[in-house]
N, C-alpha and C positions, 0 to 999 in steps of 0.2 A: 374785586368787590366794590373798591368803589368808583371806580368807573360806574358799572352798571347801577350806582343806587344814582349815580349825577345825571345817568343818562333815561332812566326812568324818573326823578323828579323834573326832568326836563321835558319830558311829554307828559304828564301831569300837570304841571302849567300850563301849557297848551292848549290842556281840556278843560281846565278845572278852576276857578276864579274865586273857588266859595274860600269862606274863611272860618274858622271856630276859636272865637274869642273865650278863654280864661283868665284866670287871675292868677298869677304864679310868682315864685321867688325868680328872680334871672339869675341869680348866685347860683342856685340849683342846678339851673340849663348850663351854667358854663363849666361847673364842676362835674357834669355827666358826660357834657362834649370832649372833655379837656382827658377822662377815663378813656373813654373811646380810643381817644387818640395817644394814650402812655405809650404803648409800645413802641412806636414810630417816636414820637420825643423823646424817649430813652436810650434807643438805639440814634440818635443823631445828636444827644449829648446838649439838649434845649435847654437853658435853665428857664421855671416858667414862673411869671408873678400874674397873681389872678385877683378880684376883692375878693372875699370873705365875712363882711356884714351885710345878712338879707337885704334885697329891694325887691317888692313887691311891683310887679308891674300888670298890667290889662291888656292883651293882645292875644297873635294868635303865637301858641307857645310854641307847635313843631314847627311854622315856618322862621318861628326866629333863630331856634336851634339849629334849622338847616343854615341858617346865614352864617352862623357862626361855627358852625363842622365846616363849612366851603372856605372859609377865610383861616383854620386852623391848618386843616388839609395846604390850602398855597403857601402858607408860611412853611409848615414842615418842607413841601415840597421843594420850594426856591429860593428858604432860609439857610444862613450859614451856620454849618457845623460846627456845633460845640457854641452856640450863639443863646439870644435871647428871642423870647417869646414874652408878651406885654400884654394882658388883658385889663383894661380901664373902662368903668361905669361912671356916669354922674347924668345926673337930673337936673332941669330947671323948668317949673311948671309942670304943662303935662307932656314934656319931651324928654326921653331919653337919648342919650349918647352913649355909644359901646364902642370903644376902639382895640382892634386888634393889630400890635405894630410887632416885627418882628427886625432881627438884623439881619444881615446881608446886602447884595447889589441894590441901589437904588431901581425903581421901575423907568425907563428911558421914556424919553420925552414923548418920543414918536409910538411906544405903546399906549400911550397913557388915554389917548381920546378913543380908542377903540377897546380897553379892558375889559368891558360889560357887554360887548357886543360875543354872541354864541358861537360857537365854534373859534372863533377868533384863537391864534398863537403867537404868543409876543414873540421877543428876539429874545428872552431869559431862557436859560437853561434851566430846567429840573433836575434836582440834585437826587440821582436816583435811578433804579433801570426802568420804571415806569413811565410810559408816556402818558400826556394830561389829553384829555377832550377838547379841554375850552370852552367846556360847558360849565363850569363849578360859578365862577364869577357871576357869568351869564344866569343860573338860579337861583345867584344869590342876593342878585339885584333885584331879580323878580318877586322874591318871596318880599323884599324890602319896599317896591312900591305896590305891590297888592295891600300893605295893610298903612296906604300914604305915606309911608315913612322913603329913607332913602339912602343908597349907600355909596358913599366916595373915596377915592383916595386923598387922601389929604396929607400939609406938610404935619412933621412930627418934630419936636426941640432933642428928641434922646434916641431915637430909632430911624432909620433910614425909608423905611417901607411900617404907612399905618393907613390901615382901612377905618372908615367911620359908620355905623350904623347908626343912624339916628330913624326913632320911633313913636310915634305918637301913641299918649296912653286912648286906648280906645273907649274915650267920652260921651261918644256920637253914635250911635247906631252905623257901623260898615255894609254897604250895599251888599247883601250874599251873605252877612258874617252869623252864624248860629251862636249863642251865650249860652255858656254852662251856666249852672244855678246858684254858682256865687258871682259869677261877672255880670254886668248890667250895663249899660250904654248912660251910667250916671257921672255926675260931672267932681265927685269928689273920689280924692284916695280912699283907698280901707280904713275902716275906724273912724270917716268923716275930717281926715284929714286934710287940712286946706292944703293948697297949690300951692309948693315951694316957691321961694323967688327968687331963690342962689343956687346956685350951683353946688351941690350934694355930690363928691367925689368917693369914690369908696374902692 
């Protein structure tokens, strides 16, 4: 099953560039992905830390979600059993940051400039009798600069393997992008809240 939803977001992409910006909790999306994904964390023994105080963000809500199913999805996938699973949020202006780090093998040096690239197969093993596409990354980077934002591996101080999602709150009118009728291409938070200028961890 999910193969086939990576491999239909991936031609989806291909065709499809629009975007539909709302305004939503991201707390919400990672504790809907994070459901999705119980079973497979339960049966490999993950323990998981995730935030839990709302942040409101502007963007497009499924393709963020998908970012973050793909980057749950390779941790389960190529994290170590009985390990950890790390979900961190924090803001500074209108950019968010979402890191998903998990334990197990570091990513090798020589996969590392090719990870975003499709189809692509590192030298990691999957822990599991399923085999990966190599397309999960590959959508999840795309869904990441369709809304200018962008995703990287980065170093991590507590986890060996951490991806970065950073996303800009959508201020501007997105070329393609449709607004529900609470989001708006305006340049402050909800409730006219100015633009932080620290770093909001949660």
């Amino acid at each position: 099953q999910e193969l086939i939803e990576q491999l239909l977001d991936y031609n989806l992409l291909q065709h499809s560039r629009g975007l539909k910006v709302t305004r939503f909790d991201l707390v919400t999306v990672i504790q809907e992905v994070l459901a999705k994904h119980r079973l497979a964390l339960d049966n490999k023994g993950m323990q998981v830390r995730s935030p839990h105080h709302p942040l409101t963000w502007q963007a497009d809500r499924e393709r963020t979600a998908r970012v973050l199913d793909n980057l749950i999805s390779n941790a389960i996938a190529y994290g170590s059993d009985g390990g950890e699973l790390v979900i961190r949020v924090a803001h500074q202006r209108d950019w968010l940051a979402l890191d998903v780090a998990n334990s197990g093998d570091p990513i090798a040096e020589s996969d590392r400039e090719h990870l975003f690239e499709a189809f692509y197969q590192g030298s990691a093993r999957r822990k599991g009798p399923l085999k990966g596409s190599g397309i999960g990354l590959s959508v999840a980077a795309d869904c990441a600069r369709l809304q200018d934002g962008q995703l990287a591996l980065v170093d991590d101080t507590e986890l060996p393997v951490c991806f970065r999602l950073t996303l800009p709150w959508a201020s501007a009118p997105v070329r393609g992008a449709q607004y529900d009728n609470e989001a708006a291409p305006d340049e402050t938070f909800p409730g006219g809240e100015a633009r932080k200028e620290t770093w909001s961890v949660r």
